[in-house]
Structure formats: C-alpha cells, structure tokens
C-alpha positions as CSV (number, residue, x, y, z in Angstrom):
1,X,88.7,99.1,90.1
2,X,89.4,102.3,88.0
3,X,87.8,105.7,88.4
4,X,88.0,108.1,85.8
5,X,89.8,106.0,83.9
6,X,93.0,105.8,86.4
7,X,93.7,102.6,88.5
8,X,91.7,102.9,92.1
9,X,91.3,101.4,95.6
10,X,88.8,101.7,97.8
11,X,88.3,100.5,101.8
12,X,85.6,101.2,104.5
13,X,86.2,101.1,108.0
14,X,84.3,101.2,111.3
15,X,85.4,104.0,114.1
16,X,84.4,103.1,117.5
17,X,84.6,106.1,120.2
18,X,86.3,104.7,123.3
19,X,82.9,105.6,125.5
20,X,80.3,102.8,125.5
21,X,77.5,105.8,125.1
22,X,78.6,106.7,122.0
23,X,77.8,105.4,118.9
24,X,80.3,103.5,116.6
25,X,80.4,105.2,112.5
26,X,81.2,104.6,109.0
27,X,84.4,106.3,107.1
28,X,85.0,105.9,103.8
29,X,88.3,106.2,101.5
30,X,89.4,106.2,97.8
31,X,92.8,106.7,96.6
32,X,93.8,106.7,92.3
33,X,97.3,106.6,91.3
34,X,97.2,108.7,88.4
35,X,100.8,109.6,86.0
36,X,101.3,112.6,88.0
37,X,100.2,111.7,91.3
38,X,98.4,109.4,94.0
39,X,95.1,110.7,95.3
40,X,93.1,109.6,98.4
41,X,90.0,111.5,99.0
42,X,88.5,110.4,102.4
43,X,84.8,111.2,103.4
44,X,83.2,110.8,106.9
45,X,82.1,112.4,109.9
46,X,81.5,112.1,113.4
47,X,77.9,111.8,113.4
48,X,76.3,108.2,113.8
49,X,73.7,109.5,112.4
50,X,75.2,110.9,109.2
51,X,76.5,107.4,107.5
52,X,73.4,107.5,104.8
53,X,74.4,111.2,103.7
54,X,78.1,110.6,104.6
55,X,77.6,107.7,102.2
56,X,75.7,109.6,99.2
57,X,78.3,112.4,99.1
58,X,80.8,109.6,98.5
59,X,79.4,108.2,95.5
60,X,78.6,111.6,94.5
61,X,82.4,112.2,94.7
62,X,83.5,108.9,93.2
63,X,81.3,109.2,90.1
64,X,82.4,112.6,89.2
65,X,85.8,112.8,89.9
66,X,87.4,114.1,86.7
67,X,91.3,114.5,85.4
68,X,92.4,117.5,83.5
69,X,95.7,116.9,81.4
C-alpha cells in the first residue's frame, strides 16, 4: 500500500467500553514512512454512532494527504 507515493500501512480496530450498556466503535489508523519521517494519523471517536462520518473523514484524509519537499 502506498499513499502519496510513500510506502503505507493501514489497520482498523474495534474498542469495546468496559460497561455492557455502551456501545462498542470503530477506530481507524494510517502510518507512511516517508525519507524524513514516519507518520501515523489516527481518526476516531467515542460516538457509536459516528463510525459512518468517523469513516468518511478518513478517506477524506487518506486521499489527500500530500508531501512537500
């Protein structure tokens, strides 16, 4: 995997609260080792109900992450 041209990887995990009444939710992590530096950009939150927009922001953030040199 690559983004902006620089070698990537990506993961996804699952947080569960430790009270039954609450709702487990999505976080999501990049990280690209670029010649200057490694770079992990994490996204999430801890709304349930946020994973959708959690999720668009992401890809939003993936697909326009851009290197200056």
């Amino acid at each position: 995997m690559t983004i902006a041209g620089h070698p990537a990887a990506e993961m996804g995990y699952t947080v569960s609260p430790p009270t039954a009444h609450d709702e487990s939710f999505r976080r999501r992590m990049f990280t690209v080792v670029t010649p200057d530096a490694t770079i992990m950009v994490g996204v999430g939150g801890d709304n349930p109900g946020a994973d959708e927009r959690t999720r668009a922001l992401y890809d939003r953030v993936k697909s326009s992450l851009r290197f200056a040199s």
